[in-house]
C-alpha positions, -999 to 999 in steps of 0.1 A, spaced: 413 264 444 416 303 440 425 312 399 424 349 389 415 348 346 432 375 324 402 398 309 394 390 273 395 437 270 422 454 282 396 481 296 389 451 322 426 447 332 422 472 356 382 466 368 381 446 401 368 411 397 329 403 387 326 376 405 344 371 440 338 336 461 350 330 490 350 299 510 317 291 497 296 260 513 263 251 504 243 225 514 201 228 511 183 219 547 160 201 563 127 207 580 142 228 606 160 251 585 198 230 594 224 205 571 207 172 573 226 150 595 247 122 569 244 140 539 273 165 529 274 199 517 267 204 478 294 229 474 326 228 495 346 256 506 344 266 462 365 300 461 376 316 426 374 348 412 364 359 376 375 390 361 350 415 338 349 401 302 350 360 310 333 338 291 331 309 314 318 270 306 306 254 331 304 217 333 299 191 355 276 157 357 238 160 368 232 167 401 268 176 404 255 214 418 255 239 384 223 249 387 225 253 428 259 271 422 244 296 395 210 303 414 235 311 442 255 336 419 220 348 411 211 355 446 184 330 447 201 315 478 206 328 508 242 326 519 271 350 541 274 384 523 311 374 528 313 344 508 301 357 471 304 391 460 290 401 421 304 434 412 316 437 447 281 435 460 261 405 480 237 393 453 208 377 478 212 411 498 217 433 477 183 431 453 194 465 438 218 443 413 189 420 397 163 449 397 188 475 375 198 444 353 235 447 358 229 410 369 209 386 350 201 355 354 185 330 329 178 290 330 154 264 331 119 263 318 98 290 315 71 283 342 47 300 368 26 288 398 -14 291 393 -36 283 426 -56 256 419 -39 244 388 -9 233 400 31 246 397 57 243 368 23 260 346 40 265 314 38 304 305 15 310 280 -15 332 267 -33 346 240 -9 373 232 16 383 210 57 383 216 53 415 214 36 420 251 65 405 271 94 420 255 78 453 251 67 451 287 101 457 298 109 494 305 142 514 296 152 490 267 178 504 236 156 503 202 187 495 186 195 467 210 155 454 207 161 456 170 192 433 170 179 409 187 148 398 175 158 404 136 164 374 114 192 352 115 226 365 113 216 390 142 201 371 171 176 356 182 147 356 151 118 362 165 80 371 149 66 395 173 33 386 158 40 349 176 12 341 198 24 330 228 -1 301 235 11 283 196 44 288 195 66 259 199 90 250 229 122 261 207 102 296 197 92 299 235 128 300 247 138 327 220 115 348 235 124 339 269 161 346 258 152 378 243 135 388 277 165 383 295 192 400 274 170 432 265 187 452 295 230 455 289 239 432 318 274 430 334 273 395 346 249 369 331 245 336 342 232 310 320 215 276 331 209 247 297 192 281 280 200 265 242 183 229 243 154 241 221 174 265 199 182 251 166 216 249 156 220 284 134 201 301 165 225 289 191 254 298 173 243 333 165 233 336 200 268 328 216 281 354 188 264 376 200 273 369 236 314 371 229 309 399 215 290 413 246 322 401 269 347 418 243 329 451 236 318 462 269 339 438 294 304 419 305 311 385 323 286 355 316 289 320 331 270 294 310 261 262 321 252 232 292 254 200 282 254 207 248 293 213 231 289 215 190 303 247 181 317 261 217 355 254 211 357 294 201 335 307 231 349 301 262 376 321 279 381 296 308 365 262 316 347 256 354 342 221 360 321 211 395 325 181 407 323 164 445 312 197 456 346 213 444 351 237 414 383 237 387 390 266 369 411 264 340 422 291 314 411 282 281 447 282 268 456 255 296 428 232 274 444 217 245 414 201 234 402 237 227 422 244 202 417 209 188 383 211 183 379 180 206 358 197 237 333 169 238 363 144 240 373 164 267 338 164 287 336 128 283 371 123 296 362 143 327 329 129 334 343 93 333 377 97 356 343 114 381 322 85 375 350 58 380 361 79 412 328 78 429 323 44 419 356 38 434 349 55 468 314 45 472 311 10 449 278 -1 430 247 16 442 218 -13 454 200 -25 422 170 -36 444 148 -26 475 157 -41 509 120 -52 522 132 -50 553 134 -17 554 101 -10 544 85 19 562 116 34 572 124 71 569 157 80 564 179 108 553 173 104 518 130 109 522 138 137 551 157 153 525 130 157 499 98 163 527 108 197 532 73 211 514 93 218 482 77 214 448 90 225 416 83 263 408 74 270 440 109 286 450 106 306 417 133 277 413 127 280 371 116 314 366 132 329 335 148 356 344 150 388 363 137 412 336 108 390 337 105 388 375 106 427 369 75 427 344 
């Protein structure tokens, strides 16, 4: 399903789209590098096209492919140049996007690999905030300042904070911070606001509307977490069986009812009963008799991936950069 959004600016309404996709199919492989026999593609021919200044909500069930479909926004996956274009450039071929910041990606835990200690190493050390975000180079004072002031700004944040106290919620304002230092033109976030309070998530997606109005930025934020975000979207993506629905905000009633997490729930359950529907219950117990027996489910996961190793959580690119 192909939806072109109107642009929140009107300097946008000329600007080609951010984000092009174009008969998009995913589907991660097997030992020898092809689609595991019996198991179907993650994302199905998905193509849509957002224009500069979206703020777009993505939603779906677990495992229903967000994170896959963001990481391959993020050029984290290899796929066709053809198929996704981000500012009219291939984002897995084109490295040049991540490493000037125009695109920014941001999600998951903020983790690191450490021979002989094992993967998914929290990031910590004996030193202050100050270190990583003044690590990164070319950075606006002004912009620095904004977001690490106190509340009603951004993100307040002690630069003092010793990385190796702080607590999880602290961590990810720094890891926030990190990521939104550079002005971006498409950011993509993946469940970046579990451990913000409620004040500093709200100040946060303030501060990102205004980044989409202001300078015609485009961000893609995938949560499970819907207090508060009846203002903030432009359009609503919902993934599901591998296909994506795009839907102008102004098409959502329940957005201007204040009823989005009515509207979640209805969507998740009419996916739930379908699959249920299509598939029936799943087995409550083990079949003995198939003890021993490989199938496509264990092939699927005994492909040598662990978590972190893939750089599958890493923060974002300015941090990649540092």
């Amino acid at each position: 399903m192909t939806q072109q959004p109107e642009p929140s600016t009107s300097a946008a309404a000329t600007a080609p789209g951010s984000i092009e996709v174009r008969h998009l199919s995913f589907a991660y492989p097997g030992l020898d590098g092809r689609p595991i026999p019996g198991i179907p593609p993650l994302l199905k021919n998905l193509s849509f096209s957002l224009a500069p200044g979206t703020t777009c909500l993505l939603l779906g069930a677990n495992g229903a492919g967000k994170t896959t479909f963001l990481k391959i926004l993020a050029g984290k996956h290899m796929v066709s140049e053809e198929s996704v274009r981000v500012l009219g450039r291939p984002p897995f071929h084109d490295t040049a996007l991540t490493v000037c910041g125009d695109l920014s990606y941001i999600g998951g835990n903020w983790q690191r690999d450490i021979a002989f200690a094992g993967t998914s190493v929290p990031l910590t050390g004996d030193f202050p905030a100050s270190y990583m975000i003044d690590s990164i180079p070319g950075v606006d004072p002004e912009r620095k300042a904004r977001l690490i002031k106190a509340r009603r700004d951004v993100l307040d944040i002690d630069p003092t904070w010793r990385m190796h106290t702080v607590s999880e919620g602290q961590r990810r304002r720094v890891q926030i911070c990190v990521g939104l230092l550079k002005p971006f033109k498409v950011l993509l976030l993946d469940e970046i606001t579990v451990d913000l309070d409620v004040l500093g998530r709200a100040d946060l997606m303030r501060f990102l509307k205004e980044e989409c109005e202001s300078r015609g930025a485009t961000i893609i934020y995938a949560t499970h977490i819907f207090d508060g975000l009846e203002f903030w979207p432009s359009h609503i993506a919902y993934l599901a069986n591998g296909q994506l629905r795009l839907l102008p905000a102004r098409d959502v009633p329940e957005l201007a009812q204040g009823r989005l997490l009515s509207l979640v729930h209805r969507m998740l359950l009419e996916d739930r009963n379908a699959q249920l529907k299509a598939r029936g219950p799943r087995p409550v117990e083990w079949d003995p008799t198939r003890e021993g027996e490989v199938g496509n489910f264990s092939y699927a996961f005994n492909n040598g991936w662990v978590p972190g190793t893939l750089s599958s959580s890493l923060s974002s690119n300015a941090v990649m950069r540092g």
